[in-house]
PDB file of the backbone (N, CA, C, O) and the ligand in Angstrom, with CONECT records:
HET     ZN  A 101       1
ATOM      1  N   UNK A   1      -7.871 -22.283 -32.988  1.00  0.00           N
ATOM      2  CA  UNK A   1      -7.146 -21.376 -33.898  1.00  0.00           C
ATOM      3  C   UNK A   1      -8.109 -20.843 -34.966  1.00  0.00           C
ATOM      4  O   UNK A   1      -8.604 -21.597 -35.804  1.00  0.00           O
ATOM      5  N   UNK A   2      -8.243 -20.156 -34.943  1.00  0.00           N
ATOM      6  CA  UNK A   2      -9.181 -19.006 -35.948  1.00  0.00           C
ATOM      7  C   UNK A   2      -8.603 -19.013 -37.974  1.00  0.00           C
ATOM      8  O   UNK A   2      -7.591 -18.959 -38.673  1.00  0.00           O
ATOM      9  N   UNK A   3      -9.483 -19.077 -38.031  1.00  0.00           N
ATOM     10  CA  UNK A   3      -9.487 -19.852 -39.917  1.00  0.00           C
ATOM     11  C   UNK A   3      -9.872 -18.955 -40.291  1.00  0.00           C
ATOM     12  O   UNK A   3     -10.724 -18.271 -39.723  1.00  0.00           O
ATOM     13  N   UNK A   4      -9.180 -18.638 -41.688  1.00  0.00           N
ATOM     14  CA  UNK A   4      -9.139 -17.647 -42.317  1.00  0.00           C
ATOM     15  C   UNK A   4      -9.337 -17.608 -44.080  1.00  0.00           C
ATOM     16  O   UNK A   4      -9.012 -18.676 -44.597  1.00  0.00           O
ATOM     17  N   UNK A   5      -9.641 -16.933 -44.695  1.00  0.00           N
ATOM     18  CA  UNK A   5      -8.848 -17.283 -46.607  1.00  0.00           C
ATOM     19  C   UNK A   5      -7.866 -16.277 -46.492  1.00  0.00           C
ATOM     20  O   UNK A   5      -7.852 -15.244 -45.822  1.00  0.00           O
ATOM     21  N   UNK A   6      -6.854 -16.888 -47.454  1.00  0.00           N
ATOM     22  CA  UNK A   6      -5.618 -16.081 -47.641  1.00  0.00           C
ATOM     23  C   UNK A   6      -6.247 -15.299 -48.948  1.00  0.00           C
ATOM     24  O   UNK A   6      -6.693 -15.915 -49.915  1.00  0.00           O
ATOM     25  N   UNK A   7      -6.227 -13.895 -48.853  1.00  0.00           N
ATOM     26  CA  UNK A   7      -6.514 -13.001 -49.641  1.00  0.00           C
ATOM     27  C   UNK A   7      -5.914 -13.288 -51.044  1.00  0.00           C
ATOM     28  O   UNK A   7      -6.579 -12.795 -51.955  1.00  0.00           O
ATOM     29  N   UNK A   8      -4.824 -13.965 -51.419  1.00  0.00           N
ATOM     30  CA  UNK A   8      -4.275 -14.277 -52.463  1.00  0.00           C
ATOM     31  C   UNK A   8      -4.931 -15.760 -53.043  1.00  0.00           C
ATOM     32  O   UNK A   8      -5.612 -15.698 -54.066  1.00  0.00           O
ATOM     33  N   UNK A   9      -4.743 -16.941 -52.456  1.00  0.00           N
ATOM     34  CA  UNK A   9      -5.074 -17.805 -52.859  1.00  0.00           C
ATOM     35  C   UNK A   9      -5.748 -18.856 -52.349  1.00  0.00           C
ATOM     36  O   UNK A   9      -5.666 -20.081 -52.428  1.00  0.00           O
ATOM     37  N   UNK A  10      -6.768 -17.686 -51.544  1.00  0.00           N
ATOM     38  CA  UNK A  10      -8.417 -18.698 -51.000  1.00  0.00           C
ATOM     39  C   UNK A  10      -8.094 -19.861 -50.007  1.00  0.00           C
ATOM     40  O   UNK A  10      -8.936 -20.642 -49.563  1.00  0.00           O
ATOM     41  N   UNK A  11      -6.830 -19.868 -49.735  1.00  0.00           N
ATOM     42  CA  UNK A  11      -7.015 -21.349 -49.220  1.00  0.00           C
ATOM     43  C   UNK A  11      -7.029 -20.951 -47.385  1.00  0.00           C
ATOM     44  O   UNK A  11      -6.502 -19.997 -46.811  1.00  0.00           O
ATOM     45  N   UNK A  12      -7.850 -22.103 -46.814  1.00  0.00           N
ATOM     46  CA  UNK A  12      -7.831 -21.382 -45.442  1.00  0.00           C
ATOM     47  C   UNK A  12      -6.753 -21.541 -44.676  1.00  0.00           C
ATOM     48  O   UNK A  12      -6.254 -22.642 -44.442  1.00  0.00           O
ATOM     49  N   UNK A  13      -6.238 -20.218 -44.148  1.00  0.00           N
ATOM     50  CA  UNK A  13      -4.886 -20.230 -42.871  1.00  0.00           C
ATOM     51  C   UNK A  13      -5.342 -19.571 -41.893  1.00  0.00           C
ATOM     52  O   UNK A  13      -6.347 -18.863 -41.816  1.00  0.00           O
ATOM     53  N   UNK A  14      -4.420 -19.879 -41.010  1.00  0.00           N
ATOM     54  CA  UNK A  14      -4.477 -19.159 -39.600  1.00  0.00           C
ATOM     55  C   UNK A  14      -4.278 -18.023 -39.714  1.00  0.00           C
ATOM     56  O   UNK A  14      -3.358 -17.524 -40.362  1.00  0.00           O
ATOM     57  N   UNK A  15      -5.753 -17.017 -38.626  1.00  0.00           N
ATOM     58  CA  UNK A  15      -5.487 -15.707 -39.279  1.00  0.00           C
ATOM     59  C   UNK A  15      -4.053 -14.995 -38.350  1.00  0.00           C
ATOM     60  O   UNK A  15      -3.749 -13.807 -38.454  1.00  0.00           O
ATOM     61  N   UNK A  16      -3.259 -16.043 -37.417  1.00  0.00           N
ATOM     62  CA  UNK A  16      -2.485 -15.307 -36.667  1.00  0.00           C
ATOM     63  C   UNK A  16      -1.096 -15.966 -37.756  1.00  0.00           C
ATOM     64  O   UNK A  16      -0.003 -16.063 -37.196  1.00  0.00           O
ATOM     65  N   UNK A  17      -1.165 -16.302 -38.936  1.00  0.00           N
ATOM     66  CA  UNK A  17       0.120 -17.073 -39.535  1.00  0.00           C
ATOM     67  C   UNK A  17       1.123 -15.655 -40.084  1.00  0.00           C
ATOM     68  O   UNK A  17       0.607 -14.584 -40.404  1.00  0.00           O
ATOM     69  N   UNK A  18       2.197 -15.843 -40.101  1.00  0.00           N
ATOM     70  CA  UNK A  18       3.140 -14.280 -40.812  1.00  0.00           C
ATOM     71  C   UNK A  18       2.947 -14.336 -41.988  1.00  0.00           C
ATOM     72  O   UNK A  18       2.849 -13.394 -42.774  1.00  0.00           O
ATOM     73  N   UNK A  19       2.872 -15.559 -42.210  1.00  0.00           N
ATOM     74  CA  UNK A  19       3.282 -15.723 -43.966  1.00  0.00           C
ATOM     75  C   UNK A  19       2.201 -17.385 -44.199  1.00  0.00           C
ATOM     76  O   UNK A  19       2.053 -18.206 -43.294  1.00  0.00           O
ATOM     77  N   UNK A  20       1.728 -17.488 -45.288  1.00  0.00           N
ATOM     78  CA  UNK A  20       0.673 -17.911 -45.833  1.00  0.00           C
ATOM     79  C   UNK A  20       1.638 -19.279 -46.328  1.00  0.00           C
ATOM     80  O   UNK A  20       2.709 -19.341 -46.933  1.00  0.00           O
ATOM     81  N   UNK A  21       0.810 -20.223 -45.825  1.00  0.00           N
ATOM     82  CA  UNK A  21       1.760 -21.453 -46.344  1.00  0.00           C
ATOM     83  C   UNK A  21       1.533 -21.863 -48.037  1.00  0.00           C
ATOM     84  O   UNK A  21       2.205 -22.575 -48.783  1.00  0.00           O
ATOM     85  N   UNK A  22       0.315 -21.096 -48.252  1.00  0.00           N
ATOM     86  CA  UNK A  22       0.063 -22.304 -49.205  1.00  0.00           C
ATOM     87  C   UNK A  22       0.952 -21.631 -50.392  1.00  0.00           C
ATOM     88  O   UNK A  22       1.751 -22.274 -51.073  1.00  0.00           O
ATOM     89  N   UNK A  23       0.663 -20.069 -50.554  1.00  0.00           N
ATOM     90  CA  UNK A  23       1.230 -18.951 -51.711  1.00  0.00           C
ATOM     91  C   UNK A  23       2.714 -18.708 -51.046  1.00  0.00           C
ATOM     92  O   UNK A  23       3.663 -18.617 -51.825  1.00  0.00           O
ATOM     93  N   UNK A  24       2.911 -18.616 -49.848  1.00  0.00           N
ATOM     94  CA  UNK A  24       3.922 -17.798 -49.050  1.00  0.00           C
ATOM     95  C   UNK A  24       3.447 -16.116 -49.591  1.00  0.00           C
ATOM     96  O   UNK A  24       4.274 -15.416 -50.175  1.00  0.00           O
ATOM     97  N   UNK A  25       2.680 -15.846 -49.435  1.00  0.00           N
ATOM     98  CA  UNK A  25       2.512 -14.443 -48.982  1.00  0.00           C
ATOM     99  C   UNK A  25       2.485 -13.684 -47.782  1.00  0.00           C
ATOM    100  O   UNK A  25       1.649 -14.009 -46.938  1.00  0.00           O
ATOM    101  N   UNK A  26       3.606 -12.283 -47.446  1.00  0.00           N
ATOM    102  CA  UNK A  26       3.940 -12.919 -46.351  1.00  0.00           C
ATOM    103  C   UNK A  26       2.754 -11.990 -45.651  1.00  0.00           C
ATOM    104  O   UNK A  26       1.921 -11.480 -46.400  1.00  0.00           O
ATOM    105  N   UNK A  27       2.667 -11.748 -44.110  1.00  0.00           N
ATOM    106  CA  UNK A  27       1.424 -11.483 -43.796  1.00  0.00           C
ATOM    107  C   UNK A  27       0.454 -10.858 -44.144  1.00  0.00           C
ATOM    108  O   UNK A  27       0.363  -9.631 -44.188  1.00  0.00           O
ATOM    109  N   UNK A  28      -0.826 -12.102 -44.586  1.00  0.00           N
ATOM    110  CA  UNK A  28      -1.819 -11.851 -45.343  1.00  0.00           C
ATOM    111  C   UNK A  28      -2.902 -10.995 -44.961  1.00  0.00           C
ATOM    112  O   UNK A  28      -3.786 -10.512 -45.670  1.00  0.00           O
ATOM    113  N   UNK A  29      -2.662 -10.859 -43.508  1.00  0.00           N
ATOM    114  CA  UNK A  29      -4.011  -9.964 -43.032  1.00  0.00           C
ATOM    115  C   UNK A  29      -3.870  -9.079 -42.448  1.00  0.00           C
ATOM    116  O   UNK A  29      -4.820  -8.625 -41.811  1.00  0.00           O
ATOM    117  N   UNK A  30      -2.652  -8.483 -42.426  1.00  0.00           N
ATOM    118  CA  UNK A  30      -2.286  -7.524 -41.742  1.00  0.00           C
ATOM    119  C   UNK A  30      -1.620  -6.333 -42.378  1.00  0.00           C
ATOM    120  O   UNK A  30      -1.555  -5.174 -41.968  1.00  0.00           O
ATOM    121  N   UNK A  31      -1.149  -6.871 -43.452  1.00  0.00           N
ATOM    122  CA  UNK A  31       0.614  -5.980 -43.879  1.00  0.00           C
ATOM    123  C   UNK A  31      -0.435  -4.652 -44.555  1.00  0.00           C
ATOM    124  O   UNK A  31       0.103  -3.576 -44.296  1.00  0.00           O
ATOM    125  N   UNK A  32      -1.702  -4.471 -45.301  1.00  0.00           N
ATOM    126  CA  UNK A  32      -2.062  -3.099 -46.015  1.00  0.00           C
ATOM    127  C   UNK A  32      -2.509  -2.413 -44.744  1.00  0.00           C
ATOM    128  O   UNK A  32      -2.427  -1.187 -44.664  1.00  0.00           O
ATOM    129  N   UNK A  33      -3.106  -3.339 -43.473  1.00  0.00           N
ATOM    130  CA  UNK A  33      -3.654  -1.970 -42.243  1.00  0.00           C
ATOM    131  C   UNK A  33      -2.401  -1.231 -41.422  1.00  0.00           C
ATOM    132  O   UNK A  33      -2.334  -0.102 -40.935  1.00  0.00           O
ATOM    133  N   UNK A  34      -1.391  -2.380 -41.467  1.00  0.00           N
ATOM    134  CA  UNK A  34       0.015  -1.592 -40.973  1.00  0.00           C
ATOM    135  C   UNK A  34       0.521  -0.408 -41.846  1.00  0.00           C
ATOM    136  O   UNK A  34       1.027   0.603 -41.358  1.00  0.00           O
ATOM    137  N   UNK A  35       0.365  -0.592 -43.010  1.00  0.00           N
ATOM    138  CA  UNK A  35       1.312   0.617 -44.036  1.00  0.00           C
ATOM    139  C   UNK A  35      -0.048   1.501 -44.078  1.00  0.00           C
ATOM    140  O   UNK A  35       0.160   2.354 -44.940  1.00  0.00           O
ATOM    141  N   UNK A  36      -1.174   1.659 -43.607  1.00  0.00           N
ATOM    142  CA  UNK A  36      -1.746   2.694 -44.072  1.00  0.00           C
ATOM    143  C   UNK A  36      -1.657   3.191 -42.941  1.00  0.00           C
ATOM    144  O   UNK A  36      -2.092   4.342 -42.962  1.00  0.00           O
ATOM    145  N   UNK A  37      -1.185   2.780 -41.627  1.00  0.00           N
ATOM    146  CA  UNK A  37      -1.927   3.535 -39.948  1.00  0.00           C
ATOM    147  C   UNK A  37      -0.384   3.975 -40.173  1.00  0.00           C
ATOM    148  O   UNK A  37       0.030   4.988 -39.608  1.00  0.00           O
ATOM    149  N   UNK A  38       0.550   3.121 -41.095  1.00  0.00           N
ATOM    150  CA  UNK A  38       2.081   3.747 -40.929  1.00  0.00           C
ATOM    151  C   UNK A  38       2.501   5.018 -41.538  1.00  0.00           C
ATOM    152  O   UNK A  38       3.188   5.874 -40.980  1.00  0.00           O
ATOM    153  N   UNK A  39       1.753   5.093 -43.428  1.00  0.00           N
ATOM    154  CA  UNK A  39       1.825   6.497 -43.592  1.00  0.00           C
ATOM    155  C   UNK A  39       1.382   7.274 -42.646  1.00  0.00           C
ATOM    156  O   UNK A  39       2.088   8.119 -42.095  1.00  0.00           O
ATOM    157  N   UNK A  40      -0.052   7.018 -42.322  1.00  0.00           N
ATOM    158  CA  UNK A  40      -0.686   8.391 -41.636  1.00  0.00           C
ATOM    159  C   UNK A  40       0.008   9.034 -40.414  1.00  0.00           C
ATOM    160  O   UNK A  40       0.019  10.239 -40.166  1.00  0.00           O
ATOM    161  N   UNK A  41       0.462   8.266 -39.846  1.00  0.00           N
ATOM    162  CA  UNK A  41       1.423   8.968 -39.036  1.00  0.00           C
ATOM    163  C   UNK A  41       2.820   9.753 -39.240  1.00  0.00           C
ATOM    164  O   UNK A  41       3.267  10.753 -38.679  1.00  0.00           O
ATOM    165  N   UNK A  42       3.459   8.728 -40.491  1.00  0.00           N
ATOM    166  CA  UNK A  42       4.545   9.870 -40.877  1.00  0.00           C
ATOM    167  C   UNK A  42       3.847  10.929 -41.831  1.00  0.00           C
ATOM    168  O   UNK A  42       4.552  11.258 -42.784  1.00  0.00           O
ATOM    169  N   UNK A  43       2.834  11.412 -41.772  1.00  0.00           N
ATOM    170  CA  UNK A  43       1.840  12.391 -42.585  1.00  0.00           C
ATOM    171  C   UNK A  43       1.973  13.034 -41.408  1.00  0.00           C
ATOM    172  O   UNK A  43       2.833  13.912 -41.333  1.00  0.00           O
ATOM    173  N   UNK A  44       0.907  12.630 -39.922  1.00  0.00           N
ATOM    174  CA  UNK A  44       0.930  13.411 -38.674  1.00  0.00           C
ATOM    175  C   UNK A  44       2.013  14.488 -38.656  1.00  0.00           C
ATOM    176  O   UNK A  44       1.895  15.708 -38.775  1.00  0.00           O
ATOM    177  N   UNK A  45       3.501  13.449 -38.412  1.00  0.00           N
ATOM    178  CA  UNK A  45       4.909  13.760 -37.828  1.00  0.00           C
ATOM    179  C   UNK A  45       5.340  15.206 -38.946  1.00  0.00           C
ATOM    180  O   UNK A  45       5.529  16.379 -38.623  1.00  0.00           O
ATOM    181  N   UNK A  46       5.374  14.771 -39.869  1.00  0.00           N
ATOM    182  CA  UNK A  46       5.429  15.443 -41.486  1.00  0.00           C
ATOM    183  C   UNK A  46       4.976  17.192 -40.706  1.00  0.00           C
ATOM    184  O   UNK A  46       5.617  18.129 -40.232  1.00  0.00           O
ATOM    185  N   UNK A  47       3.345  16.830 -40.979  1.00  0.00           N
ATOM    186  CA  UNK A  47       2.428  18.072 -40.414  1.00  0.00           C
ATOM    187  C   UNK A  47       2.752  18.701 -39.195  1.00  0.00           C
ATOM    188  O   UNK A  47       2.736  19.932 -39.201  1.00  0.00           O
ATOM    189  N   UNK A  48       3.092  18.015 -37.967  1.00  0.00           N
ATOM    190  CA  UNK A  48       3.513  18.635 -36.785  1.00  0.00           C
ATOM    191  C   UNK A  48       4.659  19.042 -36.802  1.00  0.00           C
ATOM    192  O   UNK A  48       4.776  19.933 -35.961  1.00  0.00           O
ATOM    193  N   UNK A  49       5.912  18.779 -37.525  1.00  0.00           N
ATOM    194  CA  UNK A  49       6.748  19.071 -37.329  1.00  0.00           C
ATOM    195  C   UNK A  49       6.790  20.581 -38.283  1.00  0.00           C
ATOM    196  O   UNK A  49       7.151  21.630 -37.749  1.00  0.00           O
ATOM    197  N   UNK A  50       6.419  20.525 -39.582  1.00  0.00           N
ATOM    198  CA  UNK A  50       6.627  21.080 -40.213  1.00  0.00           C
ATOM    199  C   UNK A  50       5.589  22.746 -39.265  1.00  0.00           C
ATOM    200  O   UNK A  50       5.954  23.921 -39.287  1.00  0.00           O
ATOM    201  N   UNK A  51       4.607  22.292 -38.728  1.00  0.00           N
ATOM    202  CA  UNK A  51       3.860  23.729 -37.938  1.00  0.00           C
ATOM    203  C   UNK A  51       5.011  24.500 -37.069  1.00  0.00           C
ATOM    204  O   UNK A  51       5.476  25.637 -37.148  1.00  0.00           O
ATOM    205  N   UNK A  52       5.270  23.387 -36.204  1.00  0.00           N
ATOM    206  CA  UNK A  52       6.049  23.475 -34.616  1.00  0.00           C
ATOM    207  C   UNK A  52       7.566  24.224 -35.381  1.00  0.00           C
ATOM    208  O   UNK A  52       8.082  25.059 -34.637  1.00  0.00           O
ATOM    209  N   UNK A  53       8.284  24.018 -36.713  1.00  0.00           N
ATOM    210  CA  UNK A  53       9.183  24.489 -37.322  1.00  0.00           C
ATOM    211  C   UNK A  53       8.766  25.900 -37.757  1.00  0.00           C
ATOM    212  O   UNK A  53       9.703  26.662 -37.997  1.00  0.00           O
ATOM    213  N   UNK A  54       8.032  26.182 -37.842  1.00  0.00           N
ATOM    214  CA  UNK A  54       7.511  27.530 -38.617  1.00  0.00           C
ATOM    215  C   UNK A  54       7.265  28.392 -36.985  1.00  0.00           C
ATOM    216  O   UNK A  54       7.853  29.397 -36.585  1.00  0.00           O
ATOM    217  N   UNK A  55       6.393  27.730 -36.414  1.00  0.00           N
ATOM    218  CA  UNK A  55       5.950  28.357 -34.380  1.00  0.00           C
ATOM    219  C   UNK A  55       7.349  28.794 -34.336  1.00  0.00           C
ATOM    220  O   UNK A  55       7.460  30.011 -34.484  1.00  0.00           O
ATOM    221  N   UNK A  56       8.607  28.065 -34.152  1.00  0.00           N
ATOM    222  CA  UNK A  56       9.758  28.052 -33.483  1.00  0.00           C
ATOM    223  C   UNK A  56      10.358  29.014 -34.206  1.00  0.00           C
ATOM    224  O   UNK A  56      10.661  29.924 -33.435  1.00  0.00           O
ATOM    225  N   UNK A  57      10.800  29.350 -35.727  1.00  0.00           N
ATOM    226  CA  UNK A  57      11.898  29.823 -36.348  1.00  0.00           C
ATOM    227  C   UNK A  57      10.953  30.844 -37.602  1.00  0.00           C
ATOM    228  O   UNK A  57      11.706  31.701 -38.064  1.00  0.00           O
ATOM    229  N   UNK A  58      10.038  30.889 -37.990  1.00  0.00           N
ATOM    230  CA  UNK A  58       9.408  31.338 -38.690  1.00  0.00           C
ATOM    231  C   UNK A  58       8.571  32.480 -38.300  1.00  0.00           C
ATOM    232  O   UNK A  58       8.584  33.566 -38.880  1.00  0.00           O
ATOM    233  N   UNK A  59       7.794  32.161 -37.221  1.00  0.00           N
ATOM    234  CA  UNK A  59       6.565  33.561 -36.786  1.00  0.00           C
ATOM    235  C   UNK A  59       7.890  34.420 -35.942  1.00  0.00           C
ATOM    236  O   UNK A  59       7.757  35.642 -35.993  1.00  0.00           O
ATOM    237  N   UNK A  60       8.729  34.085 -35.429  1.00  0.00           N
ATOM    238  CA  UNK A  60       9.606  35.884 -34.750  1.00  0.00           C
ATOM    239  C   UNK A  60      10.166  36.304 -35.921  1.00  0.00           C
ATOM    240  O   UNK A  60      10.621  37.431 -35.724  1.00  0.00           O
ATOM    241  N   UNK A  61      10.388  35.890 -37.230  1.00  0.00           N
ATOM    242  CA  UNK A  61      11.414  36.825 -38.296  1.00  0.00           C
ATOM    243  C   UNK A  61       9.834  37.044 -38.624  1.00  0.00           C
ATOM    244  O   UNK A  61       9.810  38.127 -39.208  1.00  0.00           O
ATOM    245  N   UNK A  62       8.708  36.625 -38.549  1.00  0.00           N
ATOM    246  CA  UNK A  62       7.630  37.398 -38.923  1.00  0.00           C
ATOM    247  C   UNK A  62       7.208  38.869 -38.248  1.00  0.00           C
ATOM    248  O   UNK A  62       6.854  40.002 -38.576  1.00  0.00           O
ATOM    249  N   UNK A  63       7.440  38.213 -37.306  1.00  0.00           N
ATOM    250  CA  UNK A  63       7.331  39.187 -36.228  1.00  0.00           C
ATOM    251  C   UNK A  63       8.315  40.576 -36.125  1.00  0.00           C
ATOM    252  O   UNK A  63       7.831  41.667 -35.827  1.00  0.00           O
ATOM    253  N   UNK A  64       9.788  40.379 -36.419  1.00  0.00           N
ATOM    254  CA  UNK A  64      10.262  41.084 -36.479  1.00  0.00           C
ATOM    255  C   UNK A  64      10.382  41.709 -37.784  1.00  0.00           C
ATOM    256  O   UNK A  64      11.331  42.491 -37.838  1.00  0.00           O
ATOM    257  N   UNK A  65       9.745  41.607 -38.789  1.00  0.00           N
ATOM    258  CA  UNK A  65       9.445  41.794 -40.166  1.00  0.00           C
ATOM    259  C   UNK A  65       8.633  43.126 -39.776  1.00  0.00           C
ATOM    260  O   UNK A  65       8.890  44.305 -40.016  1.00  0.00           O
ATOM    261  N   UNK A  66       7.323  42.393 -38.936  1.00  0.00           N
ATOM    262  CA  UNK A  66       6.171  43.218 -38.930  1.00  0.00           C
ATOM    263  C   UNK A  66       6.609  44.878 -37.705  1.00  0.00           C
ATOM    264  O   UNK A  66       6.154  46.022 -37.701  1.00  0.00           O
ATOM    265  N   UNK A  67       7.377  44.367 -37.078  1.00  0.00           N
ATOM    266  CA  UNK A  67       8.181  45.497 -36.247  1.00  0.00           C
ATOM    267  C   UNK A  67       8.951  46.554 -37.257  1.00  0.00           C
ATOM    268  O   UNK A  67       8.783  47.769 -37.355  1.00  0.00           O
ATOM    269  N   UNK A  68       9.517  46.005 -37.710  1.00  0.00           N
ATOM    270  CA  UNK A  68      10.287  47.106 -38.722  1.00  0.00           C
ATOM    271  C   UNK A  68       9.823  47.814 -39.427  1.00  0.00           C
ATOM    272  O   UNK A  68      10.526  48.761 -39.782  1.00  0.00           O
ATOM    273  N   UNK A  69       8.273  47.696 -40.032  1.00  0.00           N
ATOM    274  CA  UNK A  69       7.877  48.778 -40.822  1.00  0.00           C
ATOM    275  C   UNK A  69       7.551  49.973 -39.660  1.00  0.00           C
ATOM    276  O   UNK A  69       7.168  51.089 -40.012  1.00  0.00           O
TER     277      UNK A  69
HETATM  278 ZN    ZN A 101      -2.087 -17.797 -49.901  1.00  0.00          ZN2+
END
């Protein structure tokens, strides 16, 4: 089993433990790389959707904007 320090309070745990026995913090080595790969994707979703919304409903009233003059 692979030994670790708990980022909070040095003491060594298993780096596969959820939660840190000694502090109870709960997963110590994982939980900031999950929420940052987690924004960036609802950033992705955010960005793609918001293009693919404008492609779909936005460029033909452009389009038909640019027809009318
Ligand atoms: Zn700890």
């Amino acid at each position: 089993m692979p030994l670790a320090q708990c980022p909070v309070c040095e003491k060594s745990i298993s780096k596969r433990a959820y939660a840190c026995p000694g502090c109870g913090e709960p997963d110590p080595f994982n939980s900031k790389v999950k929420s940052k790969v987690f924004r960036s994707i609802l950033w992705l979703v955010l960005i793609v959707g918001g293009v693919y919304a404008f492609w779909i409903y936005g460029l033909p009233l452009l389009i038909d904007f640019v027809h009318d003059i």
